[in-house]
C-alpha positions in Angstrom: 13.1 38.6 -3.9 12.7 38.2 -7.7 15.6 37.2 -9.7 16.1 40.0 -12.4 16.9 36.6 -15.0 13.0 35.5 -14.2 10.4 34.6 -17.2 8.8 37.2 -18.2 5.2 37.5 -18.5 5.0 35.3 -15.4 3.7 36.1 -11.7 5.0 35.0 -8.3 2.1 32.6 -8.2 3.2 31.0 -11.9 6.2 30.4 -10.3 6.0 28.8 -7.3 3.2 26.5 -9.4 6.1 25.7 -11.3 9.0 25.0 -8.2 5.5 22.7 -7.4 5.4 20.6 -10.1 9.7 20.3 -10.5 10.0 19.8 -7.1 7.8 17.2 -6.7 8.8 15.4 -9.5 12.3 15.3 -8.1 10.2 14.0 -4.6 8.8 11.4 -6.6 12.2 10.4 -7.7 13.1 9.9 -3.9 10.3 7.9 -2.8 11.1 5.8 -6.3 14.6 4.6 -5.0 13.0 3.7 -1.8 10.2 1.7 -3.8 13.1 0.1 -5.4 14.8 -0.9 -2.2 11.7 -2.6 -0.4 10.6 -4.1 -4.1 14.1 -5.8 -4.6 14.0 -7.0 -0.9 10.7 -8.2 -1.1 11.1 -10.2 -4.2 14.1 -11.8 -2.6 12.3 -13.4 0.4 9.4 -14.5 -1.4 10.9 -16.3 -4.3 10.0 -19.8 -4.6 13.3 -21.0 -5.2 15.1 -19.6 -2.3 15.9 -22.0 0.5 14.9 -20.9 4.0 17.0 -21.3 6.6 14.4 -23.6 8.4 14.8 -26.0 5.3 11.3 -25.6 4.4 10.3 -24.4 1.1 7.3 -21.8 0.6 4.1 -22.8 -1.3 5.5 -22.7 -4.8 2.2 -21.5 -6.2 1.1 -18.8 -3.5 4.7 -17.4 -3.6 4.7 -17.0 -7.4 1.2 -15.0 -7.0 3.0 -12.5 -4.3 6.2 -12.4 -6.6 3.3 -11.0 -9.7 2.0 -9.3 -7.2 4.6 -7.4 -6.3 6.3 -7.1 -9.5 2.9 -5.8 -10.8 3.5 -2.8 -8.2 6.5 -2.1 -8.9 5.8 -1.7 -12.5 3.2 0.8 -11.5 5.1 2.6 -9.8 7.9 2.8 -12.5 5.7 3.3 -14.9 4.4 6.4 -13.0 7.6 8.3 -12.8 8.8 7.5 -15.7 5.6 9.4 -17.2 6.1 12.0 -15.2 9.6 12.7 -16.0 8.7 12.6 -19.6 5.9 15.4 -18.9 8.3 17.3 -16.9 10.9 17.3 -19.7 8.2 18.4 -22.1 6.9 21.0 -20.1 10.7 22.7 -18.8 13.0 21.5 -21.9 11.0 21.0 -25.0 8.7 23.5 -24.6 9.8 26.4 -22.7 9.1 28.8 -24.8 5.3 28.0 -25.4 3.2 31.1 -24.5 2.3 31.4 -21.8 5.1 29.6 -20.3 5.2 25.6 -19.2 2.2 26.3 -16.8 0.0 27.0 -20.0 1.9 24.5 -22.2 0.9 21.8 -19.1 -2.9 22.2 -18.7 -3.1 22.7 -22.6 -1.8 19.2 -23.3 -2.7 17.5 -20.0 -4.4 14.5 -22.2 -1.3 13.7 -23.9 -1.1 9.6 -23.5 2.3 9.9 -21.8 0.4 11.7 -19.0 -3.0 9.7 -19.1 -0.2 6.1 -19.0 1.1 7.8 -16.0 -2.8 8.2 -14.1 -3.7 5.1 -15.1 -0.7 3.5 -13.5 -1.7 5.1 -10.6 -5.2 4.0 -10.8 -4.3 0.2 -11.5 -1.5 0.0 -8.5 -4.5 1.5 -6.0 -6.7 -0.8 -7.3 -4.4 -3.8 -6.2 -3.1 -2.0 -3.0 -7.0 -1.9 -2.0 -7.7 -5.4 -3.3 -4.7 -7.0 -1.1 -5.7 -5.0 1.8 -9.5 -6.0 1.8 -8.7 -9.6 1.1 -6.6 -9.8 4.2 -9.5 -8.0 6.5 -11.7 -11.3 5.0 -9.2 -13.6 5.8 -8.6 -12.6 9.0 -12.3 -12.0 9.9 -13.3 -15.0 7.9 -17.0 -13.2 7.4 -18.3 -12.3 4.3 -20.3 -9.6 6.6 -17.5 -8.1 7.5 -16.1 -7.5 4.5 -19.6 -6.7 2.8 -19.6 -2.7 2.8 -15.8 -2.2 2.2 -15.8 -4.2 -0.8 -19.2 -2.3 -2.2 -16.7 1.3 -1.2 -13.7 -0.9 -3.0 -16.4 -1.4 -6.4 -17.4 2.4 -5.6 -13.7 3.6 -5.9 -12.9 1.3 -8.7 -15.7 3.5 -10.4 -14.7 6.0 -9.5 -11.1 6.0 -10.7 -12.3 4.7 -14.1 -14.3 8.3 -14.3 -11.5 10.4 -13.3 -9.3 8.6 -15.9 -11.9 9.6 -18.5 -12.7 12.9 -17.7 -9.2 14.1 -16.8 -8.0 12.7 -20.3 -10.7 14.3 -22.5 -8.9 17.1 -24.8 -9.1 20.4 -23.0 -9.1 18.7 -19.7 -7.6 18.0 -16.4 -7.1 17.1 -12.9 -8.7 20.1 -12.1 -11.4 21.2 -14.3 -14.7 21.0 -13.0 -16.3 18.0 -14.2 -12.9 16.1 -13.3 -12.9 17.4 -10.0 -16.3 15.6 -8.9 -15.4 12.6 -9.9 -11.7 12.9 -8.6 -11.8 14.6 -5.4 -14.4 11.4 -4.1 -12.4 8.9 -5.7 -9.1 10.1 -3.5 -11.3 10.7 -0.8 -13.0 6.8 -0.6 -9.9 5.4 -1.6 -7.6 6.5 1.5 -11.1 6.3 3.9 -11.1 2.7 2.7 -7.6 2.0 3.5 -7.9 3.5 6.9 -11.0 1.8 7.3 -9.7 -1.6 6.6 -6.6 -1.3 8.6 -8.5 -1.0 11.6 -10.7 -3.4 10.9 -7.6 -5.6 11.2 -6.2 -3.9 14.0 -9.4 -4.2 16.1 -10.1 -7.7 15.4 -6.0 -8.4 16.3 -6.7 -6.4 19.4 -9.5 -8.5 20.0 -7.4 -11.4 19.7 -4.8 -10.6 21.9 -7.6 -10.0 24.2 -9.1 -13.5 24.0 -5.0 -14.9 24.1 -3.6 -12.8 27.1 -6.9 -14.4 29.2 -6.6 -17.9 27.6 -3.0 -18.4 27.3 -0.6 -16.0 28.9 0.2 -12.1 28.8 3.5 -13.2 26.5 1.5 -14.7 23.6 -1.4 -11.6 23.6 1.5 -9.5 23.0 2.0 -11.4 19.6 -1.3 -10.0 18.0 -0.2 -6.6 19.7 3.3 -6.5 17.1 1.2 -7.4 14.3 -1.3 -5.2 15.1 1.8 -2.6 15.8 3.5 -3.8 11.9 -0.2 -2.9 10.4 -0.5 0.3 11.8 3.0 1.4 11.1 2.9 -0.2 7.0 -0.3 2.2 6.7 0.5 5.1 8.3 2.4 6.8 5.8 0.1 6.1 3.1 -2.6 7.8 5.3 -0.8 11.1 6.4 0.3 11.5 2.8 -3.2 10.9 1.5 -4.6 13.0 3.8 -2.5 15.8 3.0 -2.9 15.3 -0.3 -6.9 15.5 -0.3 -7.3 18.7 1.8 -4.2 20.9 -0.7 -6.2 19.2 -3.8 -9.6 20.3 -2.3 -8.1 23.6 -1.8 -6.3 23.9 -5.1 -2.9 24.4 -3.1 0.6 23.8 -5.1 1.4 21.6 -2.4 -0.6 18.9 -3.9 1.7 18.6 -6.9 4.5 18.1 -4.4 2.8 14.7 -2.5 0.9 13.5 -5.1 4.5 11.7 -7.1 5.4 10.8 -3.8 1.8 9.2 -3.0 1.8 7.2 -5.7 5.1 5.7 -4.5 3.9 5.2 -1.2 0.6 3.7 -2.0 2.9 0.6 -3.6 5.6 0.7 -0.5 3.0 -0.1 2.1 1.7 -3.2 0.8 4.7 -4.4 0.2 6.3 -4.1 3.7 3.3 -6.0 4.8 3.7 -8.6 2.7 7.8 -8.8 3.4 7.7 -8.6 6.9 4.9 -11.6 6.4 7.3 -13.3 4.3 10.0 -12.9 7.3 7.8 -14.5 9.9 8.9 -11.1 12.4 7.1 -8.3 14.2 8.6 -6.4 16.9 6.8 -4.5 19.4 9.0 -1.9 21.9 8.7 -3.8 25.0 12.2 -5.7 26.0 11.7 -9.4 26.5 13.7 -11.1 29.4 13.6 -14.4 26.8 14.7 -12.8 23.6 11.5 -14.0 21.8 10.6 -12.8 18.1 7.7 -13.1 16.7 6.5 -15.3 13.5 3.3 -14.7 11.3 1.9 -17.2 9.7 -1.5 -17.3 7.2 -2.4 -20.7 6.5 -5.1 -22.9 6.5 -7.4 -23.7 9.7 -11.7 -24.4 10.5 -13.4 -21.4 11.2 -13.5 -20.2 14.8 -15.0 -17.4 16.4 -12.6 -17.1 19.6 -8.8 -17.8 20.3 -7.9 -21.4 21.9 -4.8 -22.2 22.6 -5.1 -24.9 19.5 -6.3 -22.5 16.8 -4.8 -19.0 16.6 -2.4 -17.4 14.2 0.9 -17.2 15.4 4.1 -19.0 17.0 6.5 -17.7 19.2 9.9 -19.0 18.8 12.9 -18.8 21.3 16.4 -19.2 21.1 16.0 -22.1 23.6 13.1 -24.0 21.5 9.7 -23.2 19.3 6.5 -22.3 21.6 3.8 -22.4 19.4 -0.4 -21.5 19.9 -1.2 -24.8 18.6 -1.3 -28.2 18.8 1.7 -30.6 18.9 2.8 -31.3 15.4 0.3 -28.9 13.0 0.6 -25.3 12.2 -0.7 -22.6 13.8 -3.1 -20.2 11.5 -5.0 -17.1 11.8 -8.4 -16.7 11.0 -8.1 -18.3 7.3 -10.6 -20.6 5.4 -9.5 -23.7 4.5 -10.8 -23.4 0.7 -9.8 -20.1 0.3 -5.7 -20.5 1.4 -5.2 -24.4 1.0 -3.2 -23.3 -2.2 0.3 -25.2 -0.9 1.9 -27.7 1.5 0.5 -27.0 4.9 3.8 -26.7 6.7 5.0 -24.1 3.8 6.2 -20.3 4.4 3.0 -18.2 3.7 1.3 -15.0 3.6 
């Protein structure tokens, strides 16, 4: 039912276009505080300067690059809402009383810089999301063929971004005007197909190495690639569904875009980050009880290239509470699928990711 106090001059469909674009903004402030929470935790276990409980101290210099890394996220991200509570004042508070109501007022000054700071801080915090995400699936495959075709889709996004920052910030233009809109609606599209894509690249060559473990070793230890695999698939899923819904009310020009897109662009900076702290922690759980009480640590360091699991090169230990059991040799420590000139940046017995 219509409120008698309602704008006038402005449909049903103006309004719930405008709910849209306040509620989401209010979404986006939700996801932010979560952002905030994983961000702080983060940068508390991978600072350089904090003592483990093990007594070892992390690689000084890889730990400082995650701690940019992760500060450069967050930044993003803050950056982001902050523009977009700026644009939401403008368009509700400022100037409510533009004709046509803040719909008009919105599309008719979409390429004001506070708006275009806020897409390009999207753009920049995908473009390192992606990057992190495709240098692990090298790492872990440790083949440059592997990683061959998502990093020529990872250049094509990249491109593709670059476009829709410059057409959507052209005066009289948008998001959703028509030249925008082929340039935009593939950039969102390759951009969550390549994170799904790389994910399971991870996940199938995990799988594949809990395979080779559970047949060389024992069941116990192929159930360690299964967590990680399990930690990979749950850090991405989110990111996923949201993108996902996002694309198909975007292609279909549906107001609930403007409520998941503030919250995407939170997400899209969470998920790497969760990967890199529960890295950082050395634990992933899977949901099967263990008689033991065993937890699983991760571990990316530095080993030869191998093409199979053996018991004296794979990439995690499992610890007890009654002593360390660890898929490696006596006295060196166990890696996963890493190149020796591409991680040796730190002592080799050092906390990494």
């Amino acid at each position: 039912m219509a409120s008698p106090y309602s704008p006038p001059g402005e449909s049903p469909s103006d309004l719930w276009l405008e709910r849209s674009n306040l509620v989401g903004a209010v979404l986006g402030g939700v996801a932010y505080g979560v952002h905030v929470a994983v961000a702080a935790n983060c940068l508390y276990v991978i600072t350089p300067w904090r003592r483990r409980p093990s007594g070892k101290q992390p690689s000084s210099m890889r730990s400082t690059f995650l701690v940019a890394y992760v500060c450069v996220l967050f930044i993003m991200g803050t950056i982001n809402l902050a523009c977009n509570t700026k644009l939401a004042q403008l368009m509700f508070i400022d100037n409510r009383a533009y004709p046509g109501g803040p719909n008009a007022w919105f599309f008719a000054n979409y390429s004001l810089s506070v708006n275009t700071a806020g897409n390009g801080s999207y753009i920049i915090a995908n473009f390192f999301a992606d990057g992190l995400l495709l240098w692990r699936t090298y790492v872990v495959w440790n083949s440059i063929w592997i990683a061959a075709f998502p990093s020529v889709v990872y250049l094509g996004s990249t491109a593709m971004s670059i476009m829709t920052l410059f057409q959507s910030s052209r005066p009289d233009a948008s998001l959703w005007t028509t030249t925008t809109v082929q340039f935009s609606l593939p950039y969102f599209s390759i951009s969550i197909g390549l994170n799904v894509m790389l994910t399971l690249l991870l996940v199938v060559r995990l799988l594949y190495m809990s395979y080779t473990a559970r047949h060389t070793i024992s069941e116990d230890h192929g159930r360690t690639y299964n967590s990680i695999a399990a930690m990979l698939l749950e850090s991405a899923t989110p990111y996923a569904v949201a993108g996902l819904i996002f694309i198909i009310t975007y292609a279909r020009n549906s107001n609930v875009q403007n409520l998941v897109l503030p919250v995407l662009s939170q997400i899209m900076c969470i998920s790497p980050e969760i990967i890199i702290l529960r890295v950082a922690i050395g634990r992933a759980t899977d949901s099967r009880p263990r008689t033991s009480h065993t937890t699983t640590s991760i571990r990316f360091g530095t080993r030869p290239h191998i093409d199979s699991v053996s018991p004296t090169a794979s990439g995690v230990s499992s610890q007890s509470k009654e002593g360390g059991r660890s898929l490696g040799s006596a006295g060196e420590s166990a890696t996963l699928g890493s190149r020796p000139d591409l991680l040796n940046m730190g002592e080799r017995d050092s906390d990494s990711v």
